[in-house]
C-alpha positions in Angstrom: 7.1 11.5 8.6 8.1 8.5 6.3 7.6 4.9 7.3 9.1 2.2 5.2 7.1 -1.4 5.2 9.4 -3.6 6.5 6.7 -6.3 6.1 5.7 -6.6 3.0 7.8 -9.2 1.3 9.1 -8.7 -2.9 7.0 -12.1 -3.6 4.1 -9.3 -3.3 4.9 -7.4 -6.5 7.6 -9.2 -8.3 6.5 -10.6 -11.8 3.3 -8.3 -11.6 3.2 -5.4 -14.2 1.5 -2.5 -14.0 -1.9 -2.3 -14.8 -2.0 -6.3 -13.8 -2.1 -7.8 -10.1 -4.0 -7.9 -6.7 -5.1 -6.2 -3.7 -1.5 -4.6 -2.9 -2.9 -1.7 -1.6 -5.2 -4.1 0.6 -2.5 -6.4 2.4 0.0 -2.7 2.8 -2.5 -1.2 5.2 -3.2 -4.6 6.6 0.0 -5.5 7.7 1.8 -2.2 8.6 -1.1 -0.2 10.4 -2.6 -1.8 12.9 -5.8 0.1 13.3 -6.4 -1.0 9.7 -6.9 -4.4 10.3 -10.2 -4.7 9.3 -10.7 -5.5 6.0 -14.4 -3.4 5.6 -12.2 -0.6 6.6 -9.8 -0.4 3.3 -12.4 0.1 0.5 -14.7 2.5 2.8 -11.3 4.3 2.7 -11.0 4.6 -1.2 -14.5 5.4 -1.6 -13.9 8.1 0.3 -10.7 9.4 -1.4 -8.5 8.7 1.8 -5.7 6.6 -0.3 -3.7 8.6 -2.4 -1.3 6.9 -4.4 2.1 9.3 -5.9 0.0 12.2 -5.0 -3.4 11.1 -6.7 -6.6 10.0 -5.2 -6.9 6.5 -6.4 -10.4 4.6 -5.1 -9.8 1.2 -7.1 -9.0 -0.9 -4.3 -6.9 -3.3 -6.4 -4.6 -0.4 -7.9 -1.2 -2.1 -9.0 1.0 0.3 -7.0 4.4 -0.5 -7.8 8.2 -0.2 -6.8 9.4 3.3 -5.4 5.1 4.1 -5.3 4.7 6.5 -2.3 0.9 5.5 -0.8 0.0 8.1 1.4 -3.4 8.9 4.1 -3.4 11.8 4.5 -6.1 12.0 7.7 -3.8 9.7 9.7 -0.7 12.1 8.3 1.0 8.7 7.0 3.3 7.9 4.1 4.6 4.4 3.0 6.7 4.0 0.2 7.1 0.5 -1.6 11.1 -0.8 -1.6 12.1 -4.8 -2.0 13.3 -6.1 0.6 17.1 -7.6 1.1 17.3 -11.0 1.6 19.3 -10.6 4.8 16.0 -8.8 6.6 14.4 -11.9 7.3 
């Protein structure tokens, strides 16, 4: 099952290289899953190799994921992938 993050907005990533940037992984799992909300509950989840970014375990809570990146947890069998969004979607 795919889900595509209709929330988070380009201003999140654009102008950010990789290797450079903030807590994208951090504001992903806070605004598209709900029981993630807490913000206590994101790094417990890297430190214990929940977060796998394109396929690899990745505990750095401020890894730079990028466009197309698929971030996936696999205990809750959930996958987002990172697209811009149009600027029709509002």
């Amino acid at each position: 099952m795919w889900f595509t993050c209709k929330c988070m907005q380009l201003k999140c990533i654009t102008n950010v290289p990789r290797g450079q940037g903030g807590n994208l992984l951090i504001d992903l799992f806070r605004h598209c899953d709900n029981h993630l909300g807490e913000k206590q509950l994101i790094p417990y989840m890297n430190l214990q190799r929940h977060v796998l970014v394109d396929g690899k375990v990745r505990t750095d809570k401020t890894y730079p994921a990028g466009f197309m990146d698929v971030i996936s947890t696999p205990k809750t069998n959930k996958n987002y992938r990172l697209l811009p969004s149009s600027p029709n979607q509002g």
